[in-house]
C-alpha positions in Angstrom: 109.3 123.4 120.2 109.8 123.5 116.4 109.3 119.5 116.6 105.5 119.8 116.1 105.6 122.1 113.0 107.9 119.8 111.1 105.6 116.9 111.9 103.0 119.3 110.1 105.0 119.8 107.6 105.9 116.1 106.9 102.4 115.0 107.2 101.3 117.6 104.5 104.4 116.3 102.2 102.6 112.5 102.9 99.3 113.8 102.6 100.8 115.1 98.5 102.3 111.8 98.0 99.2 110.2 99.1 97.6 112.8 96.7 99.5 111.6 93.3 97.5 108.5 92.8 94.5 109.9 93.8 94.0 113.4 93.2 90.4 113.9 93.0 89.3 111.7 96.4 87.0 114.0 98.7 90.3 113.7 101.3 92.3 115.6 99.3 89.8 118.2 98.8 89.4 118.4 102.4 92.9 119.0 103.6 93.6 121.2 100.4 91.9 123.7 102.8 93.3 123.2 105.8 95.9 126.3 106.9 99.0 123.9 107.4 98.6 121.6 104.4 97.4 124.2 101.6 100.7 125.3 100.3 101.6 121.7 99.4 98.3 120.0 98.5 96.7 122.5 96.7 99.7 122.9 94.1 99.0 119.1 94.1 95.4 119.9 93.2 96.3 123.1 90.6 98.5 120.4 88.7 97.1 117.7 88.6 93.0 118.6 87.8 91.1 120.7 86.2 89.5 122.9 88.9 87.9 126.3 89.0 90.1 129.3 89.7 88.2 130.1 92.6 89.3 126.8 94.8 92.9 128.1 94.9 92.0 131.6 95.8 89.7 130.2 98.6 92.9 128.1 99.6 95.2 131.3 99.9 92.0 133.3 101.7 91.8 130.8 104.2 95.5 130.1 104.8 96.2 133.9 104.8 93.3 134.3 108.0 94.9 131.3 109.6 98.4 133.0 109.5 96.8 136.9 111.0 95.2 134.5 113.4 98.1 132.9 114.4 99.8 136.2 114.3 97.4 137.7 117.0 97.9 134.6 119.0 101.6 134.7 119.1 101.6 138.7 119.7 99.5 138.3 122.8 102.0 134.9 124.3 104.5 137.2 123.5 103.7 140.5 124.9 102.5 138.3 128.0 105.9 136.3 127.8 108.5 139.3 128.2 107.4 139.7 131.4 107.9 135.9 132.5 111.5 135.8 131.9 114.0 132.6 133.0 110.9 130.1 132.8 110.5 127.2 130.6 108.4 127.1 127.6 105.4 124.4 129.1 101.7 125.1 127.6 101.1 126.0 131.5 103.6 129.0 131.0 101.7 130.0 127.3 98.9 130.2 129.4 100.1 132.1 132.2 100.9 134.2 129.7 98.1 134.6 128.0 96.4 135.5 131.5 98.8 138.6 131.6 97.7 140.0 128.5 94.1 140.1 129.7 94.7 142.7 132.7 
């Protein structure tokens, strides 16, 4: 299950490189913002232009609420996944857990 989060993290390194020959297009802007792909294209961003200190602290502010939310999410499979021991980790299962939590 890590599989998907170093596809993220490769696609944000791609989405730099991408980034080097155009720094200013509107898609690097864009995904400068995104939760997954901040870290790598906003240090992209910082280096390479001349932009207001308030676009990296927005950055930061949004990828900080992405990781509580995330946080909240995985507290909830969790506390619903203790109680589903010796099953396989399937999205069905996440949501089965996710159902416990609620009652």
């Amino acid at each position: 299950m890590i599989l998907p989060l170093v596809f993220l993290v490769m696609i944000g390194f791609f989405i730099a490189m991408f980034g080097l020959g155009a720094p200013e297009s509107s898609f690097i802007t864009v995904t400068s913002y995104i939760p997954f792909f901040t870290p790598m294209v906003m240090f992209l961003r910082v280096g390479m232009l001349n932009i207001s200190p308030i676009e990296p602290i927005l950055g930061i502010a949004i990828l900080l609420i992405g990781i509580l939310l995330l946080a909240l999410f995985g507290a909830r499979v969790y506390r619903g996944g203790v109680l589903m021991y010796g099953q396989s980790n399937s999205f069905k299962d996440i949501k089965k857990a996710i159902d416990i939590t609620k009652k």
